[in-house]
C-alpha positions in Angstrom: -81.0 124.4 23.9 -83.7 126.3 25.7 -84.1 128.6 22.1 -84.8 125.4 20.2 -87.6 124.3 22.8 -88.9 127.9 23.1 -89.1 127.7 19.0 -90.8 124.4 18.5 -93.8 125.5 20.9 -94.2 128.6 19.2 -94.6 127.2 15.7 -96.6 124.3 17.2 -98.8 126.5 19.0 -98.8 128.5 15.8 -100.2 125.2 13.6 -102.7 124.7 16.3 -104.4 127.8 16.1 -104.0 127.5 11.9 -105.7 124.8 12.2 -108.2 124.7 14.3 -109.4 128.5 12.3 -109.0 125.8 9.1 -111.1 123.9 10.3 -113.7 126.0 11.3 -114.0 128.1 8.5 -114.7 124.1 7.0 -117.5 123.2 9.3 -119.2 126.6 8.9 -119.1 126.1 5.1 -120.5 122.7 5.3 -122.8 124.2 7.5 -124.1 126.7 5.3 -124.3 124.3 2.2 -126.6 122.1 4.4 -129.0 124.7 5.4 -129.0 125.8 1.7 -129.6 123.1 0.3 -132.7 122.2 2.8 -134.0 125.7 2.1 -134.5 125.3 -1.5 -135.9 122.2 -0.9 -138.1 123.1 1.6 -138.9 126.2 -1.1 -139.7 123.7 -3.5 -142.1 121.6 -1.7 -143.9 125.1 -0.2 -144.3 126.4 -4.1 -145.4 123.3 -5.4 -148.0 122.9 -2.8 -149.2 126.5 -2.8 -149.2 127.6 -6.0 -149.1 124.5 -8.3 -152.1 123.0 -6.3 -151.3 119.7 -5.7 -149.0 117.0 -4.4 -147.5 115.0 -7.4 -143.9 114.6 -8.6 -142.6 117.6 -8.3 -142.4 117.8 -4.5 -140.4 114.9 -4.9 -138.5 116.0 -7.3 -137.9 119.2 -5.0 -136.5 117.0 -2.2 -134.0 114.8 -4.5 
């Protein structure tokens, strides 16, 4: 009985670890999406105030 037990916590210990490496290869993609997406925003505002000359709708546009 003591090879069943010995086993399950191996291949429980094993989906743990699968897991938890799912999940954070998950979090740092979201992660990386985020900070993308608010750099190109953030690019957009910064070229349409510097070299456009002026605030209209194109900053918003940049942030939507």
């Amino acid at each position: 009985m003591d090879l069943g037990k010995d086993s399950r916590r191996k291949t429980h210990r094993l989906t743990l670890i699968v897991t938890t490496l799912l999940y954070v290869f998950a979090s740092l993609t979201l992660i990386l999406a985020a900070f993308s997406l608010a750099g190109k925003a953030f690019y957009g505002i910064y070229d349409t105030v510097l070299f456009k000359g002026g605030v209209n709708k194109d900053i918003l546009n940049a942030i939507t």
